[in-house]
VEXVOKE-876674 format. One record per residue (C-alpha): x, y, z; residue number from 1; residue in three letters. Coordinates in pm, 1 decimal, always signed. Each point is the difference from the previous one (the first is absolute). Layout:
         u         v         w  seq  type
         X         Y         Z  NUM   ALA
...
# end
This chain:
         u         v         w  seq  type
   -3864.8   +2649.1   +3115.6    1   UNK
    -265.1     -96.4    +248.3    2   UNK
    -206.9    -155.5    -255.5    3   UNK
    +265.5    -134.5    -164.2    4   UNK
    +106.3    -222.4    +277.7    5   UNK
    -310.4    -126.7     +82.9    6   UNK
     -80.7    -137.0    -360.0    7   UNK
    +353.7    -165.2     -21.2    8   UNK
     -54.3    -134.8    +427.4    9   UNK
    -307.6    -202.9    -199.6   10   UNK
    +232.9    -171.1    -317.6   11   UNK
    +215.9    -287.0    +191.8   12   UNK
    +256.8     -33.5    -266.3   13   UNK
     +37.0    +367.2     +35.1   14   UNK
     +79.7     -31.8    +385.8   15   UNK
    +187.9    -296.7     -84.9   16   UNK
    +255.1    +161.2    -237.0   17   UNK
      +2.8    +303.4    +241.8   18   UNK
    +116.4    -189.8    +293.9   19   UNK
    +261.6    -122.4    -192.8   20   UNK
    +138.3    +322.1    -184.6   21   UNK
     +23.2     +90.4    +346.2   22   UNK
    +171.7    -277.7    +176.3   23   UNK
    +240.1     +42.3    -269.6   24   UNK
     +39.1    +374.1     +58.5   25   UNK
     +84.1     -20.4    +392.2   26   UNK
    +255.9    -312.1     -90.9   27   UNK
    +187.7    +246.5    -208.7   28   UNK
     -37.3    +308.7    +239.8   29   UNK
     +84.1    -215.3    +295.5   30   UNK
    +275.9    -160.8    -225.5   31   UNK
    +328.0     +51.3    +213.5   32   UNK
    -198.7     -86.5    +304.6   33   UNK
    -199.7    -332.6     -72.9   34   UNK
    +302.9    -141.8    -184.1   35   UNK
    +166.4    -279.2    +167.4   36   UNK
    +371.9     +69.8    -158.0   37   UNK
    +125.5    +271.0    -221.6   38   UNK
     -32.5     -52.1    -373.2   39   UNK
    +330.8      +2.5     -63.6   40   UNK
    +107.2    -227.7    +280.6   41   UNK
    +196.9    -299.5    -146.1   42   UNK
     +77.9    -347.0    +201.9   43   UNK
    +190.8    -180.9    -329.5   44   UNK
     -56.8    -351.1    +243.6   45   UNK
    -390.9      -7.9     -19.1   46   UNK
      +1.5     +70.9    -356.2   47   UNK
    -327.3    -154.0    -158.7   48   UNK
    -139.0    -116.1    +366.9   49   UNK
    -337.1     -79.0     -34.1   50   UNK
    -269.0    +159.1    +208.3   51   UNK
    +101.0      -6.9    +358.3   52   UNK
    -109.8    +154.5    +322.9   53   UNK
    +266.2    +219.6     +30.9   54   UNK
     -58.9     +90.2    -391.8   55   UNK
    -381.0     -54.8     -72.5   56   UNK
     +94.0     +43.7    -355.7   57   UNK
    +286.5    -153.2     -24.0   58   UNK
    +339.2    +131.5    -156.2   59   UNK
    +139.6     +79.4    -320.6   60   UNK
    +321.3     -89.6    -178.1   61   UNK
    +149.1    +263.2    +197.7   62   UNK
     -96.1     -82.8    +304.7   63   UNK
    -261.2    +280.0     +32.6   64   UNK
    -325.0     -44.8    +178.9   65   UNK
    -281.9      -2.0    -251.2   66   UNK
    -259.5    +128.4    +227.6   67   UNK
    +191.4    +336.6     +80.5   68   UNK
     +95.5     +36.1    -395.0   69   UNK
    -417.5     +10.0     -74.4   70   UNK
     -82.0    +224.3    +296.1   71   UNK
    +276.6    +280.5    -181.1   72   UNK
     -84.0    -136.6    -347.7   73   UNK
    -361.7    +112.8     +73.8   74   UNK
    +143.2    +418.5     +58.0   75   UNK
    +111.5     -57.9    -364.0   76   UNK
    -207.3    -206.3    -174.9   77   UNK
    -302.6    +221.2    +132.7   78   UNK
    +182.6    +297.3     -64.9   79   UNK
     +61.3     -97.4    -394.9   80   UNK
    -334.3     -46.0     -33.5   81   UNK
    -132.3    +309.1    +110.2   82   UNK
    +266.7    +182.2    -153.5   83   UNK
    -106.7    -154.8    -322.2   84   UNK
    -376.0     +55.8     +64.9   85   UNK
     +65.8    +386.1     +92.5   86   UNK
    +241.1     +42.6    -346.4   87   UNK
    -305.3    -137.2    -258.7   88   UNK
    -202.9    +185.0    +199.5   89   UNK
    +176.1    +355.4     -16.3   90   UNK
     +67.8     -70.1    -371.9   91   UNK
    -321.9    -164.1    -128.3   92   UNK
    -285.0    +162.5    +198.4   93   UNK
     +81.4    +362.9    -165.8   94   UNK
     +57.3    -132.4    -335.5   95   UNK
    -385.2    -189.9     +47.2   96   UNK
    -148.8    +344.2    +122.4   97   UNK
    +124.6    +164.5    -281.9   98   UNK
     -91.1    -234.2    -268.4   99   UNK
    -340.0     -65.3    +105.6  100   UNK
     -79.0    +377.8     +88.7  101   UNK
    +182.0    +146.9    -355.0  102   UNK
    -119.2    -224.3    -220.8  103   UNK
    +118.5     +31.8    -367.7  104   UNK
    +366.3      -9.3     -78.9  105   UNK
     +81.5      +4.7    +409.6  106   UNK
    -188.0    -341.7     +14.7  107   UNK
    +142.5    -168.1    -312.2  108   UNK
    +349.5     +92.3     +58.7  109   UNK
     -20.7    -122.2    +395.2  110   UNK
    -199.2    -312.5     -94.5  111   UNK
    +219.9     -91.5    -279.0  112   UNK
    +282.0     +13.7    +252.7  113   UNK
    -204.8    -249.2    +242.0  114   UNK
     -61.1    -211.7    -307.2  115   UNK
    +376.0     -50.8     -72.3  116   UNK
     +67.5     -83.4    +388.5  117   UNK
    -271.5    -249.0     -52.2  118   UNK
    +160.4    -217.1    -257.5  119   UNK
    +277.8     -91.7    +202.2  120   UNK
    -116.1    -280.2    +302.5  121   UNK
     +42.7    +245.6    +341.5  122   UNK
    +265.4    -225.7    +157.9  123   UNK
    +223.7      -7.3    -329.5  124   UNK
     -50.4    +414.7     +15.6  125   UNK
    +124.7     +38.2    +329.5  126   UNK
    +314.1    -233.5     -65.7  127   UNK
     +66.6    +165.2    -376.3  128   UNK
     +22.6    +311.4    +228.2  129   UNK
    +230.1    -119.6    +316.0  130   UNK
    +197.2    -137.6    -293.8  131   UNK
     +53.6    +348.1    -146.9  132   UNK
     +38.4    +211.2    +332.3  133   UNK
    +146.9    -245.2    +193.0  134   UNK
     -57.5    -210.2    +349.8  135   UNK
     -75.4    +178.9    +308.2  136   UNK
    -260.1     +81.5    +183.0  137   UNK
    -143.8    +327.1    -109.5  138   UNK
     +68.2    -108.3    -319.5  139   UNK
    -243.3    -336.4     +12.7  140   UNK
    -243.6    +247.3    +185.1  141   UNK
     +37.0    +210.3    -317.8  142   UNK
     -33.5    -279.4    -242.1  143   UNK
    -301.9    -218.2    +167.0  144   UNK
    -178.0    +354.8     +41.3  145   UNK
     +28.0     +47.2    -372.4  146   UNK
    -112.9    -329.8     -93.5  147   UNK
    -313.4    +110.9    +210.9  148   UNK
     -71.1    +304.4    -180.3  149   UNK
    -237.0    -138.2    -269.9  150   UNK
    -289.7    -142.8    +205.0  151   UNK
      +4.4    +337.0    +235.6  152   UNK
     -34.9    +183.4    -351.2  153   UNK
    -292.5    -150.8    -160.0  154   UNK
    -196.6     -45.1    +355.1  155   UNK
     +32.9    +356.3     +70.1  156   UNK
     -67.7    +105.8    -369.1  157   UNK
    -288.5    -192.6      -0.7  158   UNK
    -113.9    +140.7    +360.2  159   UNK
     +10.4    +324.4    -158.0  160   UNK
    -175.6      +2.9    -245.1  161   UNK
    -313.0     -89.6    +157.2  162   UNK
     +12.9    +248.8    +313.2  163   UNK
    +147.1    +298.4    -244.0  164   UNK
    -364.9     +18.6    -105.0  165   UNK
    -149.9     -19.1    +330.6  166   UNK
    -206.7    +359.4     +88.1  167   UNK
    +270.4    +108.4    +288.8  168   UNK
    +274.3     -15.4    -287.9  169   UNK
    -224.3    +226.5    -221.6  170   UNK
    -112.3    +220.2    +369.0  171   UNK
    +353.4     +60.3     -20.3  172   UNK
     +96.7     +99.9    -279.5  173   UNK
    -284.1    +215.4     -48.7  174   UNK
    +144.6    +123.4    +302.2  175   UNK
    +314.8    +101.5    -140.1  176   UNK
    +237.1    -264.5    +128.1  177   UNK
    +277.2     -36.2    -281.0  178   UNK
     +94.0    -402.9     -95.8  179   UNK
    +287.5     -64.8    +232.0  180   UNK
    -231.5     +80.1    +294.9  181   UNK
    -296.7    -206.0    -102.0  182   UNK
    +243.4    -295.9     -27.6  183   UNK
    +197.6     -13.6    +297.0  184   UNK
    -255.4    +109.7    +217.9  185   UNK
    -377.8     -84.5    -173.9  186   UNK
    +102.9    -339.4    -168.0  187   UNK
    +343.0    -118.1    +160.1  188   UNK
    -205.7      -8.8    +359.0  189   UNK
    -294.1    -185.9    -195.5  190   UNK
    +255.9    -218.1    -198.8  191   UNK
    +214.9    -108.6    +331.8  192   UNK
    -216.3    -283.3    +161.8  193   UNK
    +101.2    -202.7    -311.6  194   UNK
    +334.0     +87.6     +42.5  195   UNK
     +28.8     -77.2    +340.9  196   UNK
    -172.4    -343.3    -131.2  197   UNK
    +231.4     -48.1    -248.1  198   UNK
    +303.8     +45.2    +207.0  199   UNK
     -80.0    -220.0    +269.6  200   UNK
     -31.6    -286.1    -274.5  201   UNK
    +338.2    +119.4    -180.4  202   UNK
    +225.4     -10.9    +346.1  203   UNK
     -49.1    -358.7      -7.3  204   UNK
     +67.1      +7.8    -413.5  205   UNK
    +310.8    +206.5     +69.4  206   UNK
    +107.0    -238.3    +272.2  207   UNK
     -13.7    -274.9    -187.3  208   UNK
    +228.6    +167.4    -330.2  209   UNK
    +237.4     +97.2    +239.4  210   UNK
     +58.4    -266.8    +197.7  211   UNK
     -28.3    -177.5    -411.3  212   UNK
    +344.0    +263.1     -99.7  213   UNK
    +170.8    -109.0    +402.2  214   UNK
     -59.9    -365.7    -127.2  215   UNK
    +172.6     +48.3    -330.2  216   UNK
    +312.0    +216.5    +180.1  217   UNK
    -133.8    +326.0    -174.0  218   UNK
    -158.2    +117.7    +304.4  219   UNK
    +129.5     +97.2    +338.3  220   UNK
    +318.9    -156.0     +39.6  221   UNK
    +161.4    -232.6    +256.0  222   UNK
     +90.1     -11.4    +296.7  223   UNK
    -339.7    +258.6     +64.7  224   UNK
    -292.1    -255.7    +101.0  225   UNK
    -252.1     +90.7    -254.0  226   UNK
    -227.5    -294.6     -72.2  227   UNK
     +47.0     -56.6    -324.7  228   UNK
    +394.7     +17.4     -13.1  229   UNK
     -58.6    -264.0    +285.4  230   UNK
    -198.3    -208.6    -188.6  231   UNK
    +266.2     +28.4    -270.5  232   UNK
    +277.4    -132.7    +196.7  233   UNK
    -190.4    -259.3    +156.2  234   UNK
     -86.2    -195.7    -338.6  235   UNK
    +397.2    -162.6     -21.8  236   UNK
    -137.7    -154.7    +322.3  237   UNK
    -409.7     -66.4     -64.4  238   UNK
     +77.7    -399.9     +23.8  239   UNK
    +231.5     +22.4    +311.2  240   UNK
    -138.3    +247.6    +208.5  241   UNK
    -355.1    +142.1    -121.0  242   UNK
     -27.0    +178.8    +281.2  243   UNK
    +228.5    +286.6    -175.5  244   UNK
    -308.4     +35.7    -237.3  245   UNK
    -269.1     -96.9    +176.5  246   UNK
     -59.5    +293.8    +267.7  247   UNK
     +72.3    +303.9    -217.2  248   UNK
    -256.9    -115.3    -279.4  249   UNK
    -187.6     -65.8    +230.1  250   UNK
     -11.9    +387.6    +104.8  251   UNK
     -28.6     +96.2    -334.1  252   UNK
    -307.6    -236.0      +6.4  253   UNK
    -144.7    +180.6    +280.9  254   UNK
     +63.8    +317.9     -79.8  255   UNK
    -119.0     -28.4    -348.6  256   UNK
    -312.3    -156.1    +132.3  257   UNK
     -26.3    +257.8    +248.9  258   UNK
     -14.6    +265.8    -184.9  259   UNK
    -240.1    -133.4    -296.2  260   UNK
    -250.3     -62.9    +276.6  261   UNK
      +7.5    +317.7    +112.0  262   UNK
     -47.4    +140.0    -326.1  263   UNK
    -351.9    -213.6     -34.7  264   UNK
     -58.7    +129.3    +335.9  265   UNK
     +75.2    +406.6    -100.5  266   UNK
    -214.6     -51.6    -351.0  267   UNK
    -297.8    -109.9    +101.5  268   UNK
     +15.6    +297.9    +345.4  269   UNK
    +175.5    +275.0    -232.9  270   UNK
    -308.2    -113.8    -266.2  271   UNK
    -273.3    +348.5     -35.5  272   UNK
    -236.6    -300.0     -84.7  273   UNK
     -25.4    -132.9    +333.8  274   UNK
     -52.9    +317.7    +232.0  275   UNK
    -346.8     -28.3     -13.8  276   UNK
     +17.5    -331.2    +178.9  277   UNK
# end
């Protein structure tokens, strides 16, 4: 971890997106305390008030302060996101192990399955699925984490079949370890820096479809201050008052920049290439 750390100190976009993963972490730990008004909090007589002092933000047609609605909205857009990220993960990684350690029939059947997944667009996946199982928020963490599971496949597949031939795979089975052991602990341990990698570039991916299913009313549902259902209600009023719009895609922004630069960052200090540096 040591090493780690001081390879991805030396990449600025790295630190960059870092800083801000974090900033946005402590704003939605420190929600209930930072906020300036409750989420919920309605004053129907400054409905649409532009940016103020007393609401930095502005209000929305409710009368809610903006500002406090994206301080909560980050606890569940961030929380979506991982969700999703941990669901393609705890489906898809196993499923890549297995295909790229098997081989044969094992591999044809799994990659045929990624294959299909791959003809339909990600984004159209995850809404063909919140269409079928319905809105709610397990359920888009479900359906974005599916929509996921194709990229995790073939990039651990592929992973695996170049370190099943290294010598400490073949040290260990000459050793006696059976298959299930030489893949969760040999290769899965070798395998995870480009999983960790991958993730940190798909929270940002996930973020973005599911603040894409709030925007289109399939996601989480009003009054809860998700981003993306925000950014849904604010379009009857993008002329008139912008400012319902403005600030939550502008978090999205941020976060989704965030976490892509952290990803560079974690590639190129999580790369085997560059320990001899």
């Amino acid at each position: 971890m040591a090493d780690i750390w001081k390879r991805l100190k030396k990449s600025k976009t790295g630190l960059t997106g870092l800083v801000i993963v974090v900033v946005f972490l402590l704003i939605a730990l420190l929600g209930p305390i930072i906020a300036p008004y409750g989420p919920y909090q309605t004053d129907i007589i400054s409905s649409l008030a532009a940016p103020s002092r007393e609401a930095p933000f502005g209000r929305d047609s409710q009368g809610r302060d903006i500002l406090s609605r994206v301080i909560y909205g980050s606890r569940l857009s961030l929380m979506i996101s991982l969700g999703s990220v941990l669901v393609g993960i705890l489906l898809a990684v196993p499923l890549g192990l297995f295909a790229g350690y098997f081989g044969g029939k094992i591999d044809t059947a799994i990659r045929s399955l990624a294959d299909l997944m791959l003809a339909f667009p990600p984004f159209l996946l995850a809404l063909s699925l919140i269409a079928v199982i319905g809105v709610g928020m397990q359920n888009v963490m479900l359906s974005v984490g599916i929509s996921t599971m194709p990229i995790y496949i073939r990039l651990v597949r592929s992973e695996v079949f170049k370190i099943k031939e290294q010598d400490y795979v073949e040290a260990a089975r000459a050793l006696g370890k059976n298959d299930i052991g030489i893949i969760f602990y040999h290769i899965l341990r070798n395998v995870f820096p480009i999983i960790i990698v991958q993730s940190t570039l798909y929270l940002g991916v996930a973020l973005l479809y599911s603040s894409g299913l709030g925007f289109l009313g399939l996601g989480i549902q009003p009054p809860l201050p998700e981003w993306g259902s925000m950014l849904g209600q604010g379009r009857t009023y993008i002329f008139s008052a912008p400012h319902l719009t403005l600030f939550p895609g502008l978090a999205i922004f941020l976060a989704i920049l965030g976490f892509n630069l952290l990803g560079d960052g974690l590639r190129d200090a999580l790369d085997p290439h560059l320990k001899g540096e």
